[in-house]
C-alpha positions in Angstrom: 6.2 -2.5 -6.6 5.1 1.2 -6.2 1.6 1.4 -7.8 1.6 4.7 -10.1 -2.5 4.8 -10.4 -4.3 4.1 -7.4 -7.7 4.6 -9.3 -6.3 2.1 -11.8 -5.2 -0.1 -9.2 -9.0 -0.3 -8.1 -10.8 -0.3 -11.4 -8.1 -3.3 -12.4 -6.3 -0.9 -15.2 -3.5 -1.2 -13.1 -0.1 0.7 -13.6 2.6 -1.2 -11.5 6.3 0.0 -11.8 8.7 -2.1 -10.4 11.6 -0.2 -8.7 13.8 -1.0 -6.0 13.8 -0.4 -2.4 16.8 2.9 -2.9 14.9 4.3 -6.4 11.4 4.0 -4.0 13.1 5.7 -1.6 14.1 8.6 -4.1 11.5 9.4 -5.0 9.6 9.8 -1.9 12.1 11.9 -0.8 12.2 13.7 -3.8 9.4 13.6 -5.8 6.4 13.2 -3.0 6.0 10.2 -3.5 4.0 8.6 -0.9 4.4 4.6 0.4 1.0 3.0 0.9 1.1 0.0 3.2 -1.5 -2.3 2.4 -1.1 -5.3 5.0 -3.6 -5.4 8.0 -3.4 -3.3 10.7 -2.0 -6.0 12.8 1.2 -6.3 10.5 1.5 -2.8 10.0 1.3 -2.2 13.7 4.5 -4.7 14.1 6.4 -3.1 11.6 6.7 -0.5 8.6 8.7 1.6 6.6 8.9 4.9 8.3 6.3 7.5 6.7 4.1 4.9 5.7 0.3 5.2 5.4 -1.6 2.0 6.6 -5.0 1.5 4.0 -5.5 -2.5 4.6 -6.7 -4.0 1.6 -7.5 -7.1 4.0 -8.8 -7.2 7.5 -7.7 -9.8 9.8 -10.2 -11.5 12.0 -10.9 -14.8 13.8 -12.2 -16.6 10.6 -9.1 -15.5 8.3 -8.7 -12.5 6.2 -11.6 -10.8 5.0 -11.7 -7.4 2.4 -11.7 -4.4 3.4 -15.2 -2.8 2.6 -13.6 0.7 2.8 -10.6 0.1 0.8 -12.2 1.8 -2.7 -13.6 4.8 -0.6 
């Protein structure tokens, strides 16, 4: 899912458009698209889509996954 309205995404007016993985990759190469990754740092660390940005919507520590505090910043 490539999120089209990050402020949406945040306030919970969300716009999601489904695409698949060659359309996503079309339009970042063509378009500027850019490919938020939002899995914790750990995960993105092992492995991620080349030209990806890492903003963790979760933070992974000893007692589980917690939210990220800066993730609406």
């Amino acid at each position: 899912m490539l999120y089209t309205d990050v402020v949406g995404f945040l306030n919970g007016s969300m716009n999601i458009q489904r695409v698949s993985a060659a359309e996503a990759k079309r339009k970042i190469e063509e378009e500027g698209w850019v490919l938020l990754d939002v899995r914790s740092m750990p995960e993105y660390a092992d492995a991620h889509a080349p030209g990806a940005y890492n903003v963790p919507f979760l933070h992974k520590t000893p007692n589980g996954m917690l939210p990220n505090q800066d993730f609406a910043r």
